[in-house]
C-alpha positions as a Markdown table, in Angstrom:
| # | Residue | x | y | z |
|---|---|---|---|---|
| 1 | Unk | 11.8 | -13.5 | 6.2 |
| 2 | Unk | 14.7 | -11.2 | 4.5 |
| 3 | Unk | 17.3 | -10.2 | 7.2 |
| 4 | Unk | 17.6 | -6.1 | 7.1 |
| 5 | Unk | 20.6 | -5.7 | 7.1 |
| 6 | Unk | 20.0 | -1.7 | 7.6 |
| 7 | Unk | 17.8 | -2.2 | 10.5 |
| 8 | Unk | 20.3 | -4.1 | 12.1 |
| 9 | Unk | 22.9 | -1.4 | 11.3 |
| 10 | Unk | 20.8 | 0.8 | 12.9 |
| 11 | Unk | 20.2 | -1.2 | 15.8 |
| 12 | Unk | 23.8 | -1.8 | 16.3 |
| 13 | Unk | 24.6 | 2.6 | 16.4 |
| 14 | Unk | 21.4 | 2.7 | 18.9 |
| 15 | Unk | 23.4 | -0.1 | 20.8 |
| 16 | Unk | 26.5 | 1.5 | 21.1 |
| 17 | Unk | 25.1 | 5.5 | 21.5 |
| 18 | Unk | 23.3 | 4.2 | 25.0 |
| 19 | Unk | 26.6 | 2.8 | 26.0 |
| 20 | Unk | 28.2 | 5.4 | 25.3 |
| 21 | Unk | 25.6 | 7.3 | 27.9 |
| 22 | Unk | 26.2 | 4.6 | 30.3 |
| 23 | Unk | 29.9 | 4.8 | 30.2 |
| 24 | Unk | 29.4 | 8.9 | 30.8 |
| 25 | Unk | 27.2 | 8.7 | 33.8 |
| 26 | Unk | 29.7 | 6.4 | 35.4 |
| 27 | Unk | 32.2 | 8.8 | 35.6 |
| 28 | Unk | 30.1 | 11.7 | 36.3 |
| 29 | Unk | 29.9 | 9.5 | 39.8 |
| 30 | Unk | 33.1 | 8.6 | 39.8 |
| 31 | Unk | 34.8 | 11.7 | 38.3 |
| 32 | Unk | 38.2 | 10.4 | 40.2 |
| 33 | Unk | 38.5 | 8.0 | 37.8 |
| 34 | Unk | 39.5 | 7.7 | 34.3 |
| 35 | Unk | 36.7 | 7.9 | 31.6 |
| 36 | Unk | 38.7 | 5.3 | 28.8 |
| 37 | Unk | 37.6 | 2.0 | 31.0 |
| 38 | Unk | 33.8 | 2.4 | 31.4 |
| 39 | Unk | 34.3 | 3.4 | 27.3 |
| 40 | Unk | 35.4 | 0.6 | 26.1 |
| 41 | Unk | 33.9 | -2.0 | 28.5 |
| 42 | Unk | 30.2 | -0.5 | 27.7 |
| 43 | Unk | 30.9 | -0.8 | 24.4 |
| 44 | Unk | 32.2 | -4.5 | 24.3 |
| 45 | Unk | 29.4 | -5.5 | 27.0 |
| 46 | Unk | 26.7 | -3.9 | 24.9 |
| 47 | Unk | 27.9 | -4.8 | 21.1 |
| 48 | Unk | 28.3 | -8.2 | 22.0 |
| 49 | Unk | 24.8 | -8.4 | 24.2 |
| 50 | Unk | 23.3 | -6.9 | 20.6 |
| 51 | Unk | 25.2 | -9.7 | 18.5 |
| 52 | Unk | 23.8 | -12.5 | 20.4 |
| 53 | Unk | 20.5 | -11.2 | 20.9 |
| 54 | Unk | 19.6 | -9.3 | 17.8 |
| 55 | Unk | 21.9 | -11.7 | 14.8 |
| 56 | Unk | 20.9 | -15.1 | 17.6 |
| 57 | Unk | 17.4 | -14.1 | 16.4 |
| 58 | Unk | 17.7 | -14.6 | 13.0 |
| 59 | Unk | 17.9 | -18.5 | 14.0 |
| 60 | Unk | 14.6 | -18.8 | 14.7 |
| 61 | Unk | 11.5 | -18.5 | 12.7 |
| 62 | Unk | 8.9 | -16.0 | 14.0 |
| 63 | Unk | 6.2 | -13.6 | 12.4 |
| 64 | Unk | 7.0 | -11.5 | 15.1 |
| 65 | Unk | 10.8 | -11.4 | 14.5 |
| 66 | Unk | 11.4 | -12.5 | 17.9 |
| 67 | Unk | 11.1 | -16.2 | 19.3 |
| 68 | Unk | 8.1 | -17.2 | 21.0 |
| 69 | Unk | 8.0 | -19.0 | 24.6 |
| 70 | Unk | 11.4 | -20.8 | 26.4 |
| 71 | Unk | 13.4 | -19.8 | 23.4 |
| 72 | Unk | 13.3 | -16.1 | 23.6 |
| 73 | Unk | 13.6 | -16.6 | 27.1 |
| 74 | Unk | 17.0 | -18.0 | 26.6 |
| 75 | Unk | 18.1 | -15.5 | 23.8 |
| 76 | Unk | 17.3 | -12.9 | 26.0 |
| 77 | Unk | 19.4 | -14.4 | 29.3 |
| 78 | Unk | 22.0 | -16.4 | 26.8 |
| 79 | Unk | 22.7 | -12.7 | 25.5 |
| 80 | Unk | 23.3 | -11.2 | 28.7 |
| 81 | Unk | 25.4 | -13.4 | 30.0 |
| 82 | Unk | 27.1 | -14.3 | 27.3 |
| 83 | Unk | 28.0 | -10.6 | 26.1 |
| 84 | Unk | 29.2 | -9.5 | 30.2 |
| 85 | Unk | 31.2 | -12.8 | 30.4 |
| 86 | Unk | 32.9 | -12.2 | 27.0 |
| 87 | Unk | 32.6 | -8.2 | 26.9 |
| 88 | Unk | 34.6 | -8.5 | 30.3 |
| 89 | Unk | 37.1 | -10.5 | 29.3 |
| 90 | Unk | 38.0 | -8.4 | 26.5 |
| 91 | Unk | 37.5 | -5.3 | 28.7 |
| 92 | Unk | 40.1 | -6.5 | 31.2 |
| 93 | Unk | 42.8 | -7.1 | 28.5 |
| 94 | Unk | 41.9 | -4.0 | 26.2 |
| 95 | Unk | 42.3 | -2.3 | 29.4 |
| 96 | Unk | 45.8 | -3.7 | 30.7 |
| 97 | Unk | 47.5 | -4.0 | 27.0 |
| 98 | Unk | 46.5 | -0.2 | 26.6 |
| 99 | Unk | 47.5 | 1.1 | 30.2 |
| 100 | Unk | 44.1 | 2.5 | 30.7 |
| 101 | Unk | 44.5 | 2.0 | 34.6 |
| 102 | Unk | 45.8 | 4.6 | 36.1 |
| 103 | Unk | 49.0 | 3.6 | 38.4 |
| 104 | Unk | 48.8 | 4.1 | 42.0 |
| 105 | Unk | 45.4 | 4.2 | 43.0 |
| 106 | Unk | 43.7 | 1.2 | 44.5 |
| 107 | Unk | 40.6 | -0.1 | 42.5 |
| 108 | Unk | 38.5 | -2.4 | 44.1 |
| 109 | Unk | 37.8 | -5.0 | 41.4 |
| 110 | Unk | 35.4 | -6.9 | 42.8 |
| 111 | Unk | 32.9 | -3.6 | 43.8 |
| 112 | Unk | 33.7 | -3.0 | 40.1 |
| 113 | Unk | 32.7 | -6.3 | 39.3 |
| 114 | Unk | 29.4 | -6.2 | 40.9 |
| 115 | Unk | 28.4 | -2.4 | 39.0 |
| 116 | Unk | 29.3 | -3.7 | 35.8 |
| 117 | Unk | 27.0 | -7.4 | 36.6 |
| 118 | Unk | 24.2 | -4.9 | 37.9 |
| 119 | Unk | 24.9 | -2.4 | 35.1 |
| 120 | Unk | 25.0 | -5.0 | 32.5 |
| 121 | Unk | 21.7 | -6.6 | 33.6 |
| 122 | Unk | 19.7 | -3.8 | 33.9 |
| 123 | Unk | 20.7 | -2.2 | 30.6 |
| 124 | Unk | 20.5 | -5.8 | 28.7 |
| 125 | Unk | 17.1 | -6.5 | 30.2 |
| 126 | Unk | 16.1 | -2.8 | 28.9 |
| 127 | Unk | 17.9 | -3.1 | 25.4 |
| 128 | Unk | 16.1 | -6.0 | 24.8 |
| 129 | Unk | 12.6 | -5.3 | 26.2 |
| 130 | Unk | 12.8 | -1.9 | 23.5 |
| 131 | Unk | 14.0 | -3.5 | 20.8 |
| 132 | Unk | 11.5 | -6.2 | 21.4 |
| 133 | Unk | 8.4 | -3.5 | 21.7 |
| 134 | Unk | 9.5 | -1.9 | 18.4 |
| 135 | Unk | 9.7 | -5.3 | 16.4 |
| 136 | Unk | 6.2 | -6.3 | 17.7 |
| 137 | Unk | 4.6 | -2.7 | 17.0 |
| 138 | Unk | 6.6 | -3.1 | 13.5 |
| 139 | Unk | 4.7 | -6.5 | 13.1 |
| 140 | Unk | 1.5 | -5.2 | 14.2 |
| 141 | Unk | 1.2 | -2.5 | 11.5 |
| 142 | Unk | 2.7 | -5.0 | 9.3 |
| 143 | Unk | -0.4 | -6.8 | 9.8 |
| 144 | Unk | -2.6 | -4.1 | 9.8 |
| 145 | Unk | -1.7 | -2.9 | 6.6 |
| 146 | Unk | -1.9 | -6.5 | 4.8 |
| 147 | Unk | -5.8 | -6.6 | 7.0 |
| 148 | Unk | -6.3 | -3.1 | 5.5 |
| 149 | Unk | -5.2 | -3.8 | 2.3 |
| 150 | Unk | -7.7 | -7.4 | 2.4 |
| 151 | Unk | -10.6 | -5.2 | 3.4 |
| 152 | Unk | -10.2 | -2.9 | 0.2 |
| 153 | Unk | -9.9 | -5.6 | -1.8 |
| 154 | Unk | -13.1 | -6.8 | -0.4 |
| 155 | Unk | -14.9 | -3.7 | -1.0 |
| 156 | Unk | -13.7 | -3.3 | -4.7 |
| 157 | Unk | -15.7 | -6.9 | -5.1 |
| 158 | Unk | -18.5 | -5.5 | -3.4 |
| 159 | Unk | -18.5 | -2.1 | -5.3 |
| 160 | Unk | -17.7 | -3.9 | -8.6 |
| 161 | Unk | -20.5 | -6.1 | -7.9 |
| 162 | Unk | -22.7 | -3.6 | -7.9 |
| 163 | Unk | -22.3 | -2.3 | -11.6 |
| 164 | Unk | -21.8 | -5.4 | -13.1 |
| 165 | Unk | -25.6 | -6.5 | -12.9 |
| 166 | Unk | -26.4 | -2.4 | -13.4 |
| 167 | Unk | -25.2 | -2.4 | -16.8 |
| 168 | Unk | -26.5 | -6.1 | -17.6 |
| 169 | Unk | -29.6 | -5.5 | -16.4 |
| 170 | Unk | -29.8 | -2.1 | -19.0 |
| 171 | Unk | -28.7 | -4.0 | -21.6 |
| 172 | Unk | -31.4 | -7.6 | -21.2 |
| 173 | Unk | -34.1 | -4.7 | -20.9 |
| 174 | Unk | -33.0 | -3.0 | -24.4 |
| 175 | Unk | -32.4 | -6.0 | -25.9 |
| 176 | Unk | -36.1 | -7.2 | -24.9 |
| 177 | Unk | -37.3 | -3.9 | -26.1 |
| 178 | Unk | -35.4 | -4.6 | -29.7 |
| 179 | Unk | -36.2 | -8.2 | -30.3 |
| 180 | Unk | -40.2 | -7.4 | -31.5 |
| 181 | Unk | -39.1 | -4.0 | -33.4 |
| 182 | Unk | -36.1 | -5.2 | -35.2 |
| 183 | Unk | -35.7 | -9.1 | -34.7 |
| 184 | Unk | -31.7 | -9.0 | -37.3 |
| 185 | Unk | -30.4 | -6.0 | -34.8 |
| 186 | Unk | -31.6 | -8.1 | -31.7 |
| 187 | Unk | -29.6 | -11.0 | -32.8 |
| 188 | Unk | -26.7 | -8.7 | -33.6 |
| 189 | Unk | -27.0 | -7.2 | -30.4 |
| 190 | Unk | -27.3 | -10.7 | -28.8 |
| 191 | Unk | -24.0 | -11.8 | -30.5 |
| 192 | Unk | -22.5 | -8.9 | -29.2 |
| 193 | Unk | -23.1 | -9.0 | -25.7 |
| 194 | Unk | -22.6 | -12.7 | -25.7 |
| 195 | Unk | -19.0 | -11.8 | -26.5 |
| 196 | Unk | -18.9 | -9.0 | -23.8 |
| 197 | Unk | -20.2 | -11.3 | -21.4 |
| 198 | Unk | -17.2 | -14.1 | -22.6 |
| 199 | Unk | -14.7 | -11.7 | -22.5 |
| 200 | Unk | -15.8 | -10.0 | -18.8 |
| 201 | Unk | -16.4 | -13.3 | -17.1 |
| 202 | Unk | -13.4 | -15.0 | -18.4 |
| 203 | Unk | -11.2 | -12.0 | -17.3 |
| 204 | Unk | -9.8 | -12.5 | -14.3 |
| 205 | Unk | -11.4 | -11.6 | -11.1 |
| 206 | Unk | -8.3 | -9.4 | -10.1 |
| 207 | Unk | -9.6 | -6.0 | -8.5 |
| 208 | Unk | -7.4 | -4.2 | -11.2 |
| 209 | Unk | -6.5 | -4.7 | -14.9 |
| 210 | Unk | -5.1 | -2.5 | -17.5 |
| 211 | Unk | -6.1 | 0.3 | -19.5 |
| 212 | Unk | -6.3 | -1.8 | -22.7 |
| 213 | Unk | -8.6 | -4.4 | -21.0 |
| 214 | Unk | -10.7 | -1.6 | -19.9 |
| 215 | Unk | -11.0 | 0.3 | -23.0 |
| 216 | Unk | -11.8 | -2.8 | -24.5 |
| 217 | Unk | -14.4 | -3.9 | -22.6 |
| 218 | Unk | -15.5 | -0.3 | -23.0 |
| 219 | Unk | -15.5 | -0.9 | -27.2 |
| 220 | Unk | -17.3 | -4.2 | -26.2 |
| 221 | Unk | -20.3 | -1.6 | -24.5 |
| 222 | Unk | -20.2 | 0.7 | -27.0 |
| 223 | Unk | -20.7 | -1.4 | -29.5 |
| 224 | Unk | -24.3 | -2.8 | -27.8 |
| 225 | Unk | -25.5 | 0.6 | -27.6 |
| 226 | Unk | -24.4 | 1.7 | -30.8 |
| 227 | Unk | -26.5 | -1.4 | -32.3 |
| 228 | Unk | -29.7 | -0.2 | -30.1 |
| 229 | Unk | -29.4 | 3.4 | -30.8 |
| 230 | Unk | -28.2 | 3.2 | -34.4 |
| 231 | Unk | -27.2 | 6.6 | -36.0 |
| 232 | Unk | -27.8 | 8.4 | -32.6 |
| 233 | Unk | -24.7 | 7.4 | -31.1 |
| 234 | Unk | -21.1 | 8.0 | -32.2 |
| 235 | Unk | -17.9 | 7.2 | -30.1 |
| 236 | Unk | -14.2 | 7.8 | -29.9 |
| 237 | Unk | -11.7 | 5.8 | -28.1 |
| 238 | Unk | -8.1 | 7.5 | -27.5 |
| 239 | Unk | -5.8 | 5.3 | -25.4 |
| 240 | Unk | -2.4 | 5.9 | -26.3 |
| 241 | Unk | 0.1 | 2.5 | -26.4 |
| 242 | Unk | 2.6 | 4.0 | -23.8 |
| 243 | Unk | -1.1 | 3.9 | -21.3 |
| 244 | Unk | -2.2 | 0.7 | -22.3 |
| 245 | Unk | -0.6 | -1.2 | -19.4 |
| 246 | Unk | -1.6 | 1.4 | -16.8 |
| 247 | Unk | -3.4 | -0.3 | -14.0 |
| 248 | Unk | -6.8 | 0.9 | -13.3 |
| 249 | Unk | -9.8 | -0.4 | -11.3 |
| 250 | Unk | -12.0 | -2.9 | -12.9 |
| 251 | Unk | -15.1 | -1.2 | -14.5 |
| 252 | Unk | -13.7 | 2.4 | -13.8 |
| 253 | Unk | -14.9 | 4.0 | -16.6 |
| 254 | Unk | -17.9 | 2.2 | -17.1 |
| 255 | Unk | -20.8 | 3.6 | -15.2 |
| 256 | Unk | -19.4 | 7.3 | -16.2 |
| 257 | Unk | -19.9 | 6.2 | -20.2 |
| 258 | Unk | -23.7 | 4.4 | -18.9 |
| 259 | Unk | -24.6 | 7.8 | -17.2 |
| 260 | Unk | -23.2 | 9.9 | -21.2 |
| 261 | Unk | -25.8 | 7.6 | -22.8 |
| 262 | Unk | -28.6 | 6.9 | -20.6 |
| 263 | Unk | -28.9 | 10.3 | -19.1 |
| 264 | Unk | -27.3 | 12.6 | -21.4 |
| 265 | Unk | -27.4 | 11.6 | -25.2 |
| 266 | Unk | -30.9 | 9.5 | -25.1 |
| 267 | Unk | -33.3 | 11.9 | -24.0 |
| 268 | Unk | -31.8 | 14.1 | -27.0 |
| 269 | Unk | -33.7 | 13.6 | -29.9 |
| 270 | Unk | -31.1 | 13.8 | -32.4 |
| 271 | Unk | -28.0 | 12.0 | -30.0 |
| 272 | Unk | -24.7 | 12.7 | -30.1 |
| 273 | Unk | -21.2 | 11.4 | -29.7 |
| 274 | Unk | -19.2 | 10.2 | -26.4 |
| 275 | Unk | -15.1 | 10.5 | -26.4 |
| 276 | Unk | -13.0 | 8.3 | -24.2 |
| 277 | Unk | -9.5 | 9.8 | -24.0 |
| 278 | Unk | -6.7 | 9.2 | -21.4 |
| 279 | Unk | -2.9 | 10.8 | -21.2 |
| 280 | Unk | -0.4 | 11.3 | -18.7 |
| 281 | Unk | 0.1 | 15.1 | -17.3 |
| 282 | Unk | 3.1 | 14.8 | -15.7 |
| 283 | Unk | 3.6 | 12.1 | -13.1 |
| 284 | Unk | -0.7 | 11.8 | -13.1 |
| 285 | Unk | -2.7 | 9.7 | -15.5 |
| 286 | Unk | -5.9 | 11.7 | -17.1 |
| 287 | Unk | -9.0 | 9.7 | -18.0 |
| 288 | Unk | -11.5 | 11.7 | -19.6 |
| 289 | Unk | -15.4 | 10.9 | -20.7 |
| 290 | Unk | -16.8 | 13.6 | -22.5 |
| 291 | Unk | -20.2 | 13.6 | -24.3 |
| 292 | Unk | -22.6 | 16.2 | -26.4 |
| 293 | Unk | -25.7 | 14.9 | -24.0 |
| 294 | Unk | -28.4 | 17.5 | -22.7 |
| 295 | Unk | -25.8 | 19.1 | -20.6 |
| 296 | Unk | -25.3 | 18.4 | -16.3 |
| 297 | Unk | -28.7 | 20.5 | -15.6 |
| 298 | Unk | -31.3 | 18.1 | -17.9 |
| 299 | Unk | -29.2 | 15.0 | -16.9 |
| 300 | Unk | -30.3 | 15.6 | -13.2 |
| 301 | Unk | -34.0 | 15.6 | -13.5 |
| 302 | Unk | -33.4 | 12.6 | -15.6 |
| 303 | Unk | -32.0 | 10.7 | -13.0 |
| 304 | Unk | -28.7 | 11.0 | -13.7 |
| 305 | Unk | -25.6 | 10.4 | -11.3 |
| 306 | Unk | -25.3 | 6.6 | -11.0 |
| 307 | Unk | -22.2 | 5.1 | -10.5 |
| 308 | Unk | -20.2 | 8.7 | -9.6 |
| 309 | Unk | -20.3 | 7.5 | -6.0 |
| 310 | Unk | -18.9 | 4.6 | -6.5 |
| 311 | Unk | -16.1 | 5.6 | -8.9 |
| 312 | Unk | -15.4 | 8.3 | -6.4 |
| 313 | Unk | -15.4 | 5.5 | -3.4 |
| 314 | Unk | -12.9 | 3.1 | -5.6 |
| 315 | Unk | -10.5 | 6.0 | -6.5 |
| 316 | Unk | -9.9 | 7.1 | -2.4 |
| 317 | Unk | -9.8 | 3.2 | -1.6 |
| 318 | Unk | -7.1 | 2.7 | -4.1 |
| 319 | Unk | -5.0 | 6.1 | -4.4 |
| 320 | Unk | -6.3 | 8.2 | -1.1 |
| 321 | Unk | -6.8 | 11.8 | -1.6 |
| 322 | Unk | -4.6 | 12.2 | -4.3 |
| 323 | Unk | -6.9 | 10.4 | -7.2 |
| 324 | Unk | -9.7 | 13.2 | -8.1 |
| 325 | Unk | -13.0 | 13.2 | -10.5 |
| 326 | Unk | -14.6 | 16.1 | -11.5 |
| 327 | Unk | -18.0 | 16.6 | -13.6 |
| 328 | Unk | -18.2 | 19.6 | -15.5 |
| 329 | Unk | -20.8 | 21.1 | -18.0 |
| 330 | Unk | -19.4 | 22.2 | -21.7 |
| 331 | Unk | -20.5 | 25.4 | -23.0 |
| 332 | Unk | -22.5 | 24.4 | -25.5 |
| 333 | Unk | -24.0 | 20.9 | -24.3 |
| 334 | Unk | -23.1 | 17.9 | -22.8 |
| 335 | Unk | -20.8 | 16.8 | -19.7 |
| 336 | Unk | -17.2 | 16.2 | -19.4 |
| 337 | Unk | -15.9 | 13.6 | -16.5 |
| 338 | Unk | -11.9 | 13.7 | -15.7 |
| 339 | Unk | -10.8 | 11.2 | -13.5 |
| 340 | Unk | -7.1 | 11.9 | -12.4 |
| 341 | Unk | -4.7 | 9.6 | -10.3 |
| 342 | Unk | -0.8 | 9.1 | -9.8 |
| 343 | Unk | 0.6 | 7.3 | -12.3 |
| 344 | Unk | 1.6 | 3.8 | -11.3 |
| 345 | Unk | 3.4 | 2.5 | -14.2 |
């Protein structure tokens, strides 16, 4: 794993602000007594204790950012002793080049000795057990953002699994329906689905792909209905080439341009036309299908809604609350449905 060299920064300032707090309540006891020593031997005891323990670390290999068993063990007492033995000894002759002692009061080196071991411990064994707690809580969410992250992918397979046999099943029942009125369009129809079918299963099985794959499948669609309906159905696709390698969810679009057909332009006698558009409004990307069906009211008691769930469901999983969809009914007649989600590109 990366070494972050920031959160190591950051560690060292926390280091060196609680010895500085240590210094200061040692001379609040011992207000007699200059401030300058317990300054500058907190602050070698506790960098070094931090050097050892928190760069030592980086030696051995754990999820968890901190060595498992015997060997963290070690660090942890390796550190402590290793930073008071050394922080002292620098102390001591920081201390005596600089004149920080004052002249002519007796100091009883050893009792000073013994504070500074006790001190030292106590501190160390605290450092170390919070900075320990935060890496493992760090790992934790870690891990329960990749677990999160698995179980959306899972239910994007399952959602997705769920309109893939929807729209096949539609189309093997049309295509039954076609082959004893119209045998040609059948195998027209046949060609084109094989190639729909080629194209969808030889994709890969990636919870996303890009606007350009999913306005082609969408063509793909179109064109199988188109051959069924004939005359009745006209489309538009608008996907502009600074979209086209937007990533969306697989079979976004799809059950919004099943429910323009089956429950909005085919129980209108004379048809209509469906538009699939998309833009960027700002920092968002806008997907619009739009149709001149019987309008929202007609398309309910015809059964109509399928699929908005789901879209709805893959949009939060993916984007949270800030991916919307909205279903609104034209003036004159027909639906429009706007899907809108931050821009990712």
């Amino acid at each position: 794993m990366k070494t972050d060299w920031l959160d190591k920064l950051r560690n060292l300032l926390q280091v060196m602000a609680f010895a500085l707090v240590i210094a200061t309540v040692q001379y609040a006891f011992l207000p007699d007594r200059p401030y300058g020593p317990p300054v500058v031997y907190s602050l070698l005891i506790g960098t070094l204790i931090w050097a050892i323990v928190d760069l030592g670390r980086e030696l051995f290999h754990s999820d968890t950012g901190w060595p498992q068993g015997w060997q963290g063990l070690a660090l942890a007492v390796g550190g402590i002793v290793g930073g008071y033995v050394a922080g002292t000894w620098l102390a001591d002759r920081i201390c005596v080049q600089f004149g920080l002692y004052p002249t002519g009061v007796y100091i009883d080196r050893a009792a000073e000795w013994r504070a500074s071991l006790l001190i030292s411990l106590l501190a160390g064994i605290s450092g170390i057990y919070y900075f320990y707690t935060r890496g493992k809580s760090a790992w934790m969410e870690r891990k329960m953002a990749e677990t999160a992250q698995h179980a959306n992918e899972a239910r994007l397979k399952l959602l997705e699994a769920q309109l893939e046999p929807h729209m096949l099943f539609n189309t093997l029942a049309n295509l039954r329906a076609l082959i004893g009125a119209d045998p040609q369009r059948a195998q027209t129809m046949l060609d084109h689905m094989i190639a729909y079918l080629r194209a969808t299963l030889g994709a890969s099985r990636a919870t996303t792909h890009t606007l350009a794959a999913e306005f082609e499948r969408l063509r793909d669609y179109l064109e199988l209905m188109a051959i069924r309906m004939g005359p009745r159905l006209a489309f538009t696709l608008e996907l502009p080439e600074a979209l086209a390698q937007q990533s969306v969810p697989t079979l976004l679009l799809q059950p919004l341009v099943e429910n323009s057909i089956q429950h909005g332009l085919e129980p209108k006698v004379e048809g209509g036309s469906i538009a699939v558009r998309a833009w960027r409004d700002g920092g968002d990307v806008v997907l619009q299908v739009s149709d001149t069906g019987v309008g929202l009211a007609q398309a309910a008691r015809h059964g109509g809604g399928f699929g908005l769930a789901q879209v709805r469901e893959r949009l939060e999983t993916l984007y949270g609350p800030s991916a919307t969809i909205e279903l609104l009914a034209l003036q004159a007649a027909g639906t429009v449905a706007t899907i809108r989600f931050p821009s990712q590109t």
